[in-house]
ROLUMDREN-681465 format. One record per residue (C-alpha): residue number from 0; residue in three letters; z, x, y. Coordinates in nm, 4 decimals, always signed. Layout:
REM residues N
- pos;code;w;u;v
- NUM;ALA;Z;X;Y
...
REM end
This chain:
REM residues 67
- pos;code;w;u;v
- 0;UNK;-4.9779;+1.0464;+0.5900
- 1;UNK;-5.2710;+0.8878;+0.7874
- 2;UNK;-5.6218;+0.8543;+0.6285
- 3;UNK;-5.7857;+1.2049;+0.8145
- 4;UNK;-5.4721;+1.4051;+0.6880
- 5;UNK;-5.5731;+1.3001;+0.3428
- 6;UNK;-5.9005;+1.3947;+0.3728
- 7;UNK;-5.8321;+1.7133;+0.6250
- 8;UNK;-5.5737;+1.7863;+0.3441
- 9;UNK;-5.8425;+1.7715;+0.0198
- 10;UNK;-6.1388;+1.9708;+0.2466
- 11;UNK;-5.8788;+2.2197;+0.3575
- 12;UNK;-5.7101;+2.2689;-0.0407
- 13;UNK;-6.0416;+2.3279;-0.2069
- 14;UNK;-6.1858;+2.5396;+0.0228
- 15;UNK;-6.4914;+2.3037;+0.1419
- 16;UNK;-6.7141;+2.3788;+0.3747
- 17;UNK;-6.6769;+2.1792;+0.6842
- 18;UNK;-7.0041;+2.2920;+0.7922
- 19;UNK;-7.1539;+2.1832;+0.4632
- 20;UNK;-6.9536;+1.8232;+0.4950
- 21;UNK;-7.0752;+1.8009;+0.8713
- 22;UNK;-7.4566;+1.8424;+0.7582
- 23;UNK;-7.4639;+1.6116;+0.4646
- 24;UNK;-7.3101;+1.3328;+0.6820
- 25;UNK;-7.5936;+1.4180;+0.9677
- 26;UNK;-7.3271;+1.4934;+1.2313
- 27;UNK;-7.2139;+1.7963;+1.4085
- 28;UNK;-6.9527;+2.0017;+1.2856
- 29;UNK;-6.7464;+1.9120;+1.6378
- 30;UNK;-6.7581;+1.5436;+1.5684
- 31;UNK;-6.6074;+1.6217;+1.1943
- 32;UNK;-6.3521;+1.8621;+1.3540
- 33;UNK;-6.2440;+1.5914;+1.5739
- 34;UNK;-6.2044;+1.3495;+1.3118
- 35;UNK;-6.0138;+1.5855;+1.0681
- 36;UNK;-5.7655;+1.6528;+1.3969
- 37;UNK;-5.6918;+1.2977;+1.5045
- 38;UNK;-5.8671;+1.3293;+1.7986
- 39;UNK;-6.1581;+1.1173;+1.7250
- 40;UNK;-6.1156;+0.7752;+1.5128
- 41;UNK;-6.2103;+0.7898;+1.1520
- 42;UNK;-6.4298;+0.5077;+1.1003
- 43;UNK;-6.4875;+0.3523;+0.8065
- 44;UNK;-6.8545;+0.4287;+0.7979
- 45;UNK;-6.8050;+0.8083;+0.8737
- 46;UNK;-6.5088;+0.7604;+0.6160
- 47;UNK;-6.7691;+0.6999;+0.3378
- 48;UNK;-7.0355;+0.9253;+0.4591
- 49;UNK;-6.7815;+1.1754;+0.4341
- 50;UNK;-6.6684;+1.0595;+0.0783
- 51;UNK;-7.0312;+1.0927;+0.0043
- 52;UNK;-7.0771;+1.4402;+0.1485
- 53;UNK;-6.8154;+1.5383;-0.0730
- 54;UNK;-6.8871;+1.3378;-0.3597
- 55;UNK;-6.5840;+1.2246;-0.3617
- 56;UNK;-6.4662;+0.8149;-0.4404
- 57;UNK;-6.3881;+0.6782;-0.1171
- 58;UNK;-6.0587;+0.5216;-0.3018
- 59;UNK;-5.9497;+0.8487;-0.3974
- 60;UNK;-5.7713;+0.8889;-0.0736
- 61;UNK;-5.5821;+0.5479;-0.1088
- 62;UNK;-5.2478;+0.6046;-0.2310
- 63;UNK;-4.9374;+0.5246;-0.1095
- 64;UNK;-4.7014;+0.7956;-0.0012
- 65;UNK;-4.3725;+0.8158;-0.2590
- 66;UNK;-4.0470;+0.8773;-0.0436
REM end
């Protein structure tokens, strides 16, 4: 499971707001919606801006996958 799938994954199991996350980072909720969809690269300073937004430890989401 990638990085944004992790994160898309927590946001989408807890109910967050996305518009909520999108604010406290400063960017729009399009550019988050891209990110959470693959479609724009999560980079590692809008990784921890979004940690942040969510108060969340940015080494929460690594893990390695079990098969």
């Amino acid at each position: 499971m990638l990085m944004y799938e992790r994160v898309r994954d927590y946001i989408d199991e807890r109910g967050l707001s996305r518009r909520i996350i999108a604010a406290n980072m400063g960017v729009t909720e399009s550019k988050l919606s891209l990110i959470l969809n693959g479609k724009r690269k999560l980079t590692v300073d809008d990784y921890e801006s979004m940690c942040r937004a969510m108060a969340v430890d940015p080494a929460r989401f690594y893990h390695t996958v079990q098969n």
